[in-house]
N, C-alpha and C positions, 0 to 999 in steps of 0.2 A: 363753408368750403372755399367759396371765391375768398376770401380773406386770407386762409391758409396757402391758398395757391400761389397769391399775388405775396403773403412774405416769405414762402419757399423761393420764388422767384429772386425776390431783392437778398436774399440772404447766398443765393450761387451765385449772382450778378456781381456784388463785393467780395469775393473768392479773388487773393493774387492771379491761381493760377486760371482765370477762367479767363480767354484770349477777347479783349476790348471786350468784358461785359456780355457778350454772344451766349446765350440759353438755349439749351432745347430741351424739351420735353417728350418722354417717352413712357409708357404703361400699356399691363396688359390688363383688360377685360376693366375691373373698375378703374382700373388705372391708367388702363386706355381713355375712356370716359373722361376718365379726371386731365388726361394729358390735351386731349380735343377741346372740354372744358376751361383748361388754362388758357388755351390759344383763342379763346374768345374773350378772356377776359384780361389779359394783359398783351398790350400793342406793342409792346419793346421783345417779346419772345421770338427769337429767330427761327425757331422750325420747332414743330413738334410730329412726331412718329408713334401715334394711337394702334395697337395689336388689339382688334376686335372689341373696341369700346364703343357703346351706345352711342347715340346722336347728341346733342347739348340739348336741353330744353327750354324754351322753346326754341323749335328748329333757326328762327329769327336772328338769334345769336350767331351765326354762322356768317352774316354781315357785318362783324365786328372783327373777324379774323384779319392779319395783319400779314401773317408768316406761313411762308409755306407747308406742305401738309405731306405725308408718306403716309397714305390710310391703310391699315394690315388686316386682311378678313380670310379666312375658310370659308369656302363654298359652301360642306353643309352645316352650318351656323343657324338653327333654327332660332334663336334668341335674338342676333342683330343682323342677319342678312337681308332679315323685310324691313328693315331700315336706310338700308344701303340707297336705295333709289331717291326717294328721297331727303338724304344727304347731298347725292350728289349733285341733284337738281337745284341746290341751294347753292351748292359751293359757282356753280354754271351760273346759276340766276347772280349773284353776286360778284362772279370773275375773279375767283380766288387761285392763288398755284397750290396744285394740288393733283396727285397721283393716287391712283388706287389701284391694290396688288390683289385680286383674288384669287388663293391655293385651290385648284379644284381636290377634289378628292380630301379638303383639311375642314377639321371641326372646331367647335369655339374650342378655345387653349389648348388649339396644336402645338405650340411652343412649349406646353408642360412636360416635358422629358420624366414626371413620376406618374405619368398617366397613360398605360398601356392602351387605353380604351380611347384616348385624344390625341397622344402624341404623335406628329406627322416628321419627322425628323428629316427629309427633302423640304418639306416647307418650311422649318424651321430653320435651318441653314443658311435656306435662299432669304427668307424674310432679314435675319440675321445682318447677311453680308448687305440684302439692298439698304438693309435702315443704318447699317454704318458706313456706306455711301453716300447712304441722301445726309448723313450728319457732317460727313467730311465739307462735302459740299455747300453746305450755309453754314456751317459752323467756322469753321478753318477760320485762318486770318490769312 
């Protein structure tokens, strides 16, 4: 997977229109994972915006991070919310930049709009516009 990450990365980086090489990375649930994932394993990523993806393993990785972070969780998230803590205590023990947005009242893949029983559509929104904020922001030229 680091392998595939790291030539998904080189392969947007050499894109015309991608402004001076500037990446970020974004996924939800595994692909949040994999987005968190990426940003530990390659130092030239400019931001990545994880939507309720696991921690990296081992948590250690997380002192490899380079770019800053838009972490996206639902409150009741019983799969990655007892993870949250310590994440964040690593991101602190490390002095990483890094935000975290918890929806209360939203569940893992509030964002899925085909899922009556998850979809949180206030938090969706709001997650939406913060993580195309936080892109504008270290992405832009």
């Amino acid at each position: 997977m680091d392998r595939d990450l790291r030539a998904t990365f080189d392969y947007l980086r050499g894109l015309d229109f991608v402004v001076r090489g500037r990446v970020g990375a974004a996924g939800f649930c595994w692909g949040g994972a994999n987005a968190l994932r990426m940003a530990t394993q390659v130092r030239e990523l400019s931001a990545a915006v994880p939507f309720y993806g696991r921690n990296p393993s081992p948590l250690e990785l997380v002192e490899r991070i380079a770019c800053p972070l838009l972490l996206i969780y639902g409150e009741d998230d019983p799969f990655i919310m007892p993870g949250v803590p310590a994440l964040e205590a690593a991101l602190k023990q490390y002095g990483k930049t890094y935000e975290i947005k918890i929806y209360p009242g939203a569940k893992h893949a509030f964002h899925n709009d085909t899922s009556s029983e998850r979809y949180h559509p206030d938090a969706a929104r709001d997650a939406w516009a913060r993580s195309g904020a936080f892109f504008r922001r270290h992405l832009a030229s």
